[in-house]
C-alpha positions as CSV (number, residue, x, y, z in Angstrom):
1,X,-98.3,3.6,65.8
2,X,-97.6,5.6,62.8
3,X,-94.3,8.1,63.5
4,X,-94.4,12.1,62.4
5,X,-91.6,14.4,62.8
6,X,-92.5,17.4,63.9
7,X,-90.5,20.3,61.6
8,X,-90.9,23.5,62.4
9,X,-89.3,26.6,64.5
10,X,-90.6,25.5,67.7
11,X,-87.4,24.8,68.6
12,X,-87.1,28.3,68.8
13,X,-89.7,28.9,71.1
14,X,-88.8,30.9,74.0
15,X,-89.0,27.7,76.2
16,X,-88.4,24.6,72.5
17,X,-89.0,21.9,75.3
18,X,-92.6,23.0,76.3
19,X,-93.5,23.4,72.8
20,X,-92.1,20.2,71.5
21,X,-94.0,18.7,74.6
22,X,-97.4,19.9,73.2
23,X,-97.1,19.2,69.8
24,X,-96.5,15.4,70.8
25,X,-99.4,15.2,73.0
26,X,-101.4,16.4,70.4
27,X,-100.1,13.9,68.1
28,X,-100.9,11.5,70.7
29,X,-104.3,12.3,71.1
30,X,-104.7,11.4,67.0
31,X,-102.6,8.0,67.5
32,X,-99.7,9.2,66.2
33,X,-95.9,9.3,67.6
34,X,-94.3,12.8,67.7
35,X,-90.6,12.9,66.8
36,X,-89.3,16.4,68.3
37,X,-86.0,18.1,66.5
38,X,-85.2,18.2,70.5
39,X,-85.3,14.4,70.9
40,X,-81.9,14.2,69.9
41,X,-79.7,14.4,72.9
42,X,-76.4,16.3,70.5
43,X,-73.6,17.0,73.0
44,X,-71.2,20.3,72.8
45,X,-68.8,19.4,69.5
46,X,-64.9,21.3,69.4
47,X,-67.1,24.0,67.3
48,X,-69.9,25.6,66.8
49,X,-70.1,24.4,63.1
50,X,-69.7,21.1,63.9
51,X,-72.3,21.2,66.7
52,X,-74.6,22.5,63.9
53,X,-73.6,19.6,61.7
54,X,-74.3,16.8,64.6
55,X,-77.6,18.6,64.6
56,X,-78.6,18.4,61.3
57,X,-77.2,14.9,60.7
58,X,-79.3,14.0,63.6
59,X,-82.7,15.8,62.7
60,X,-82.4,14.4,59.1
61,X,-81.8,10.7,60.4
62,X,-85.5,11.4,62.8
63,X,-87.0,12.6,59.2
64,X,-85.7,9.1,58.0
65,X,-87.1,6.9,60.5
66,X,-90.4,9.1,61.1
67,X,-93.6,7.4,58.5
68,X,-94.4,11.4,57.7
69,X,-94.4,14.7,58.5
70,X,-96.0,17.8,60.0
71,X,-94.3,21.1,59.2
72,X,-95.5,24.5,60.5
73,X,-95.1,26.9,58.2
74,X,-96.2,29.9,59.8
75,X,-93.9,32.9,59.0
76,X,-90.4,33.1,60.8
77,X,-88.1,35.7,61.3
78,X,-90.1,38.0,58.6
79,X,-92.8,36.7,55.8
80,X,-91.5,33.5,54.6
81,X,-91.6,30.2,56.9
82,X,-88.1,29.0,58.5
83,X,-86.2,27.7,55.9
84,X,-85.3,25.1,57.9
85,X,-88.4,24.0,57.7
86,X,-88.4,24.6,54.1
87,X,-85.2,22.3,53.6
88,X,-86.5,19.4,55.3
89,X,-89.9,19.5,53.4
90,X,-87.5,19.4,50.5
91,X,-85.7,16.6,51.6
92,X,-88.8,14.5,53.1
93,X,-90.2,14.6,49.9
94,X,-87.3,13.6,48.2
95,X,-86.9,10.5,50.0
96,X,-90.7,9.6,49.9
97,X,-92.5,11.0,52.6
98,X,-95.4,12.2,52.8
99,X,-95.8,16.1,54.0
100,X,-98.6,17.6,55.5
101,X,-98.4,21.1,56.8
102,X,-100.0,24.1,58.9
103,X,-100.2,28.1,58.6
104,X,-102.6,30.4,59.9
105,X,-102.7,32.4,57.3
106,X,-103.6,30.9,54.2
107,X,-104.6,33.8,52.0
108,X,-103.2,34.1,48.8
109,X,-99.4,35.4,48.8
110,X,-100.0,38.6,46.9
111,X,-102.5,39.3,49.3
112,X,-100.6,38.3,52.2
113,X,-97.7,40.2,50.7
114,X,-99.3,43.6,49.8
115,X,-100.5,44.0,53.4
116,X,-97.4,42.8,55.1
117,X,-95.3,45.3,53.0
118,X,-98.3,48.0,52.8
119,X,-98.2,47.7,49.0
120,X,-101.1,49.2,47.2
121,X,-104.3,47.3,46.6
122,X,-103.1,46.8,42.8
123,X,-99.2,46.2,43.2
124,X,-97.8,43.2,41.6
125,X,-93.7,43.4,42.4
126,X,-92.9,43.8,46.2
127,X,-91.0,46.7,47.5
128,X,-87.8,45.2,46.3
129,X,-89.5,45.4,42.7
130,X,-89.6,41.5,42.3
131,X,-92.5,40.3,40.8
132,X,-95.0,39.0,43.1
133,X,-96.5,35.2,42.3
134,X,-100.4,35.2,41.2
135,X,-100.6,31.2,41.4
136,X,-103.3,31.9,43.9
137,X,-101.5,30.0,46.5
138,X,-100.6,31.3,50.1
139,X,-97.3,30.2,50.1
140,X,-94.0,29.3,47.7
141,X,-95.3,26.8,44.5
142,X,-93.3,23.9,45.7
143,X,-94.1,23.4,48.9
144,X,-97.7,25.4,49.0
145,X,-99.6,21.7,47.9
146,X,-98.5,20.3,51.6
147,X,-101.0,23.0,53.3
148,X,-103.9,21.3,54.7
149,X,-104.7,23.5,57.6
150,X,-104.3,26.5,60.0
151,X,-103.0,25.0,62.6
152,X,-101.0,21.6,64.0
153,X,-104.4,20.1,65.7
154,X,-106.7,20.4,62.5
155,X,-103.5,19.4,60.3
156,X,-103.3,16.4,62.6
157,X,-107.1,15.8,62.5
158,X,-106.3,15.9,58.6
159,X,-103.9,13.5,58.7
160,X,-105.6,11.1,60.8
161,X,-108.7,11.3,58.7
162,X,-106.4,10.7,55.7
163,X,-104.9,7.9,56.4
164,X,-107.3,6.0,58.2
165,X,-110.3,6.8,56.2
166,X,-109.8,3.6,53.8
C-alpha cells in the first residue's frame, strides 16, 4: 500500500487529531496509507526551540519514508498557504517525490488577489504596490503545477486514477 504524507495546517485545526483522523480514512478509502504530521509521538524537549526542531526533524523523516504527498494549500493565516506547507513541498520535491495538492479556490492569483484586497477591477500591484503575477496560475509559480483539485478527496481520487491508470 502506497504511503502519502499528509502536509498541510490541519495540525492546526481546532481539534489536529480529528482532522488528521479524516484525512487518513479518506486516503484509506483510495488504498492509500496516510502519514499524519501528528503521528509522531515528540515528547516536551528542555525548550521550546528544541521541541520545534524534534518536530521538524520528525515530520521531514515521515516525508522521507512516505511514496508521495498530498498538501492542502488552501490559504492560512491570510492569502498565501502555510508555509509550512510550502517548505515541505520544497523539500519533497527535492528529494523526488511526487506532490499533488488541493485548494478551493483555484482562480487565477490576480483575481484571487484583487478581491481579497478589494483592489480595483484593473490593478496590477497589491496594496503594498508589489506587482501582482499574471502567469494565470492560482497560486505561487513553483509550487502552483502540484494543484490537481479543490479539495483532499478529489485530489486523492486524482491520485489514485494517476497512478494506477497504467
Amino acid at each position: 500500500m502506497k504511503t502519502i504524507y499528509l502536509a498541510g495546517p490541519d495540525v492546526f485545526e481546532p481539534d489536529p487529531f480529528e482532522a488528521g483522523k479524516h484525512l487518513k480514512s479518506l486516503c484509506k478509502k483510495y488504498g492509500f496509507e496516510g502519514l499524519f504530521p501528528l503521528d509522531n509521538l515528540i515528547e516536551e524537549r528542555s525548550t521550546p526551540q528544541h521541541t520545534a526542531e524534534a518536530i521538524r526533524k520528525a515530520n521531514l523523516n515521515l516525508i522521507k519514508q512516505a511514496d508521495l504527498i498530498m498538501a492542502n494549500l488552501n490559504p492560512f493565516r491570510g492569502f498565501e498557504p502555510d508555509s509550512g506547507t510550502v517548505y515541505e513541498i520544497g523539500f519533497a520535491e527535492a528529494i523526488g517525490k511526487p506532490v499533488f495538492a488541493y485548494a478551493a479556490d483555484r482562480r487565477h492569483m490576480i483575481e484571487r488577489l484583487r478581491e481579497h484586497q478589494a483592489l480595483g477591477a484593473d490593478a496590477l500591484a497589491c496594496r503594498d504596490g508589489k506587482n501582482i503575477e499574471r502567469f494565470a496560475l492560482s497560486h505561487n509559480l513553483m509550487f502552483a503545477h502540484t494543484l490537481v483539485a479543490e479539495t483532499a478527496e478529489k485530489c486523492l481520487a486524482y491520485i489514485e486514477k494517476t497512478l494506477f491508470a497504467s
